[in-house]
C-alpha positions in Angstrom: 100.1 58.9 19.0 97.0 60.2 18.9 94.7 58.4 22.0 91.0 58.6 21.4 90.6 60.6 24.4 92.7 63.2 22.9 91.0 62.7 19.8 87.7 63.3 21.6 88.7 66.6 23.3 90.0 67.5 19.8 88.1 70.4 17.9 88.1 71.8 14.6 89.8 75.3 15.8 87.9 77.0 12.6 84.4 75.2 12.8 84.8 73.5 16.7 83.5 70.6 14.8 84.8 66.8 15.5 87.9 65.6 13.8 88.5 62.4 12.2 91.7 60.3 12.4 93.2 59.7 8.9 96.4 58.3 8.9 98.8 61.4 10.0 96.2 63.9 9.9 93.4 65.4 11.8 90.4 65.7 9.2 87.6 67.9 10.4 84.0 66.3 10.1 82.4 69.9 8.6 81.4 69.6 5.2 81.9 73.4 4.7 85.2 73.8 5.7 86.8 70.2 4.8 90.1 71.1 6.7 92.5 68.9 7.8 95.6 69.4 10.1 98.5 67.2 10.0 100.3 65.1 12.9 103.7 66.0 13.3 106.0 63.4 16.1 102.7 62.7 17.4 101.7 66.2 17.6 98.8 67.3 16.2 99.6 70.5 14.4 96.1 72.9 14.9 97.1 75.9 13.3 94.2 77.2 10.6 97.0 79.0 8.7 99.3 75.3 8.3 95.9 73.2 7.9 94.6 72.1 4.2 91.5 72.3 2.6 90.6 69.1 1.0 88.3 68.5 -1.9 85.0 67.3 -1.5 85.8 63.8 -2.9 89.1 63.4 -0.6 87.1 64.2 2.2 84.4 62.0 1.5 86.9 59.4 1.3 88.7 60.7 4.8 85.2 60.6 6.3 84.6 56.7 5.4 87.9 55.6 6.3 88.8 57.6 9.4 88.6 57.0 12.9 85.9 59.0 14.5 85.3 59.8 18.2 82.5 62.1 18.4 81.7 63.6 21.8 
């Protein structure tokens, strides 16, 4: 499980931007980029080379419904 202290101390590893909880993945909150890395056992997978980059409208979407913890 993700804590929201881990979630706080949690950076984009591309940008160093804030990430956004969505469900089993780690969305980052730059617009540019739009990455997202999954959760894998409870392990957040931060790899740039496994991550996703997500359409504008998903991560719109991921953006509205995630859980943020900006620091």
């Amino acid at each position: 499980m993700v804590t929201k202290e881990l979630l706080k101390a949690l950076r984009c590893p591309e940008t160093k931007a804030p990430l956004v909880l969505d469900g089993e993945w780690l969305v980052s909150t730059d617009a540019a980029s739009r990455r997202r890395y999954r959760i894998e056992g409870d392990v957040p997978i931060m790899l740039i080379d496994e991550s996703e980059t997500l359409d504008e409208a998903t991560w719109r979407s991921a953006m509205e419904r995630g859980e943020r913890t900006d620091a």
